[in-house]
C-alpha positions in Angstrom: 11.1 20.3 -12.4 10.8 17.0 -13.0 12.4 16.1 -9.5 9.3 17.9 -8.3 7.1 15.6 -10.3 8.8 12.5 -9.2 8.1 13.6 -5.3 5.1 14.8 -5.9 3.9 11.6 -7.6 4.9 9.8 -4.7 3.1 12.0 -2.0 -0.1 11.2 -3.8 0.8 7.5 -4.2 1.7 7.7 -0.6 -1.3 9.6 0.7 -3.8 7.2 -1.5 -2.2 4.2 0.0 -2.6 5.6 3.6 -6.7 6.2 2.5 -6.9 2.9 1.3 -5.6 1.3 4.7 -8.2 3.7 6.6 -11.0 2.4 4.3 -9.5 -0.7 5.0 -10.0 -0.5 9.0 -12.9 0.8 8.8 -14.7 -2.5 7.4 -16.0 -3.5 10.3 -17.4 -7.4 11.4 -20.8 -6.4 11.8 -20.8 -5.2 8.0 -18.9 -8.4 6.4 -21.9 -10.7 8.7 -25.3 -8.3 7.0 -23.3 -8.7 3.7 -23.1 -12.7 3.9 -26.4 -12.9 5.2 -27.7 -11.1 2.4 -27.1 -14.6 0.3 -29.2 -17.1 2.3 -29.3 -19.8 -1.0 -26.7 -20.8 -3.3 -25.1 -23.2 -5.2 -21.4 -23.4 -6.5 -18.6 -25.9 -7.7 -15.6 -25.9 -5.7 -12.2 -27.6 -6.1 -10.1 -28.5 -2.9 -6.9 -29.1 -1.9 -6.2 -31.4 1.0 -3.3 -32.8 2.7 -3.1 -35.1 5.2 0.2 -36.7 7.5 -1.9 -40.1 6.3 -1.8 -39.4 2.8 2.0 -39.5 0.9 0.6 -36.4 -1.6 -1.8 -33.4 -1.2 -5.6 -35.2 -3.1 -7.7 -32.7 -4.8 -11.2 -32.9 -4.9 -14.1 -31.4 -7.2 -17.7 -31.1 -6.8 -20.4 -28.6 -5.6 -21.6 -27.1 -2.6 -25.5 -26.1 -2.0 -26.1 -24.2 0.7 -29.4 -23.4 2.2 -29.6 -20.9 5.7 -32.8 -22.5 6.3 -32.1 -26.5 5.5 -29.1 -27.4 5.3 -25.6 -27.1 3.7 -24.6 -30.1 1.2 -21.3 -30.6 0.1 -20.8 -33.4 -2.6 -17.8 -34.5 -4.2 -18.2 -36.0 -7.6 -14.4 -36.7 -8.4 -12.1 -38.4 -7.7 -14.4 -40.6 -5.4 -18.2 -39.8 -5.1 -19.2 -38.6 -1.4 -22.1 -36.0 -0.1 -22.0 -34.5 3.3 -25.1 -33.1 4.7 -25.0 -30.6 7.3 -28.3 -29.5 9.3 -29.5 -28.7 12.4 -29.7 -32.1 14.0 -27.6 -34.5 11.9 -24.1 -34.8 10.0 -24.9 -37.4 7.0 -22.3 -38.5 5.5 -22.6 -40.8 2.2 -20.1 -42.8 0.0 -20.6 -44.5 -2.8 -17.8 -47.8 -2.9 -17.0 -48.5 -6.9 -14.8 -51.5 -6.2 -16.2 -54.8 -6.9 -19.2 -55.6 -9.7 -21.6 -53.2 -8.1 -21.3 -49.7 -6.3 -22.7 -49.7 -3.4 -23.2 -46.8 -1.0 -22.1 -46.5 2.8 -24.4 -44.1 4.6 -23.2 -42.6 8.0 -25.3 -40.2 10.7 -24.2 -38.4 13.0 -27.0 -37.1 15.4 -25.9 -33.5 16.9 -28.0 -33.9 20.1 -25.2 -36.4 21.1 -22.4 -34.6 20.6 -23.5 -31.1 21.8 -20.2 -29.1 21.4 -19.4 -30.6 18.4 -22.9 -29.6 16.9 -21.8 -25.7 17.4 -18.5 -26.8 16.2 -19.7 -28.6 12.6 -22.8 -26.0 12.3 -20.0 -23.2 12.6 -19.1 -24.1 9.2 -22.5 -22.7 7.8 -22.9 -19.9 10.1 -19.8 -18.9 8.4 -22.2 -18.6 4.8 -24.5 -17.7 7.0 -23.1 -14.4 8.6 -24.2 -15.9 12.2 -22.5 -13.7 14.0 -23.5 -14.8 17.5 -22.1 -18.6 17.5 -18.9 -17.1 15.7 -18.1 -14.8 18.1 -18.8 -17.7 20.8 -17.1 -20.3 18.9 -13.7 -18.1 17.5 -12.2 -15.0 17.6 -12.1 -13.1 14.5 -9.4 -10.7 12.6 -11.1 -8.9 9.7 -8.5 -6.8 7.2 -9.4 -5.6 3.8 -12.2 -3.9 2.4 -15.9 -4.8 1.6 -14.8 -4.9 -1.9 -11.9 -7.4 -1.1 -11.5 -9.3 2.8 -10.1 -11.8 4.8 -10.7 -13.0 7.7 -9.3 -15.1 10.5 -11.0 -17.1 12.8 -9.2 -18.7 15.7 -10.7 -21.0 18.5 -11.6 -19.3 22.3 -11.8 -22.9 23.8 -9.7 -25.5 24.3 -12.1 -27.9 23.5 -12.0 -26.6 19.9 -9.2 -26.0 19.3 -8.0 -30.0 20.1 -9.6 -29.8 16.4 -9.0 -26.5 14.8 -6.1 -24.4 14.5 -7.2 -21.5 12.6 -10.0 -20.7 9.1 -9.2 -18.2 6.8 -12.0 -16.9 5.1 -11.5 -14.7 1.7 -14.5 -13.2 -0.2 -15.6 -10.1 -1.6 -18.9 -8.5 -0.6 -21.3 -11.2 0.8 -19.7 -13.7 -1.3 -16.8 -16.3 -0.2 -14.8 -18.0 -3.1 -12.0 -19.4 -0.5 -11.6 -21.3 2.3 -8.3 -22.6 4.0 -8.6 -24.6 7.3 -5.8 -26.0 9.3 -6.6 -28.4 11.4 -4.7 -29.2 15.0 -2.7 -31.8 14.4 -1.7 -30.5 11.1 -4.1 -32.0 8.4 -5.5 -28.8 6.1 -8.1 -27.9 3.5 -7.3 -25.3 0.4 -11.3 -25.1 -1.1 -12.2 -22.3 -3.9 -15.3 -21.8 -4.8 -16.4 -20.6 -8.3 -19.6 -20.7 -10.8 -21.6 -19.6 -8.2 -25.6 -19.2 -8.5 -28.3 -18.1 -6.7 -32.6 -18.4 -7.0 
């Protein structure tokens, strides 16, 4: 009898594992892009691992990201150098503040997009991502979704050659219409761990 309970526990176990998979496949794209879509504003810290060939060690960063779907998405490090990246529609600003010497200065760089017309769909792919844009991902990457609305992951991997001379692949973890990781690995090897946590909206 209890041999019967022992097999019997494990056809259940078995048979809920097999539902979960289905429930699993059955999360489609078009749901995970309404869901992050759903969040057009918000603002979280984030911590970030990142390793270079250039650098001897893996540096981590901390700071915040603000993202708006209608301005612009803002990523600034406070530690352990000071830096804010603006992302829009027509520009890449880049600001760093030097704290060598008496007085900190700040170094401002601007990239306008309208010069660099692939690379504009390219860097404003990053906030379609928070976006849900599904109509420059799905020119830009192709895309592996697994999991489940409640808990997914998903793959992007350049279509073109011309991005992928950059990128290698982005996986994107979240739950719901929320992402808390991102992992990017670049082409010739450099890569980013960011988490994303203490997150707020209006």
């Amino acid at each position: 009898m209890h041999v019967v309970r022992i097999g019997l526990a494990a056809i259940v176990a078995l048979v809920a594992s097999i539902n979960q998979a289905a429930a699993a496949q059955d999360f489609p794209f078009d749901d995970l892009m309404g869901m992050l879509a759903e969040h057009p504003r918000f603002t979280a810290d984030f911590t970030e691992q990142r390793s270079s060939f250039l650098l001897a060690r893996p540096i981590e960063l901390e700071g915040q990201i603000r993202f708006d779907a209608e301005k612009s998405l803002e990523k600034v490090v406070k530690s352990p150098f000071e830096e804010r990246i603006t992302i829009d529609s027509s520009a890449v600003a880049i600001e760093r503040v030097n704290s060598e010497g008496k007085a900190a200065t700040v170094q401002r760089t601007r990239y306008d997009l309208a010069n660099y017309p692939f690379l504009a769909k390219a860097v404003q792919g990053v906030s379609n991502v928070f976006a849900g844009d599904k109509q420059l991902l799905e020119e830009l990457y192709d895309h592996e979704l697994s999991g489940s609305a409640q808990q997914w992951e998903l793959v992007l991997t350049p279509k073109g050659e011309k991005l992928a001379e950059f990128i290698e692949s982005i996986t994107i973890r979240g739950s719901g219409g929320v992402i808390d990781y991102i992992h990017s690995l670049e082409a010739d090897g450099d890569e980013s761990k960011l988490t994303l946590n203490n997150r707020t909206e209006p």
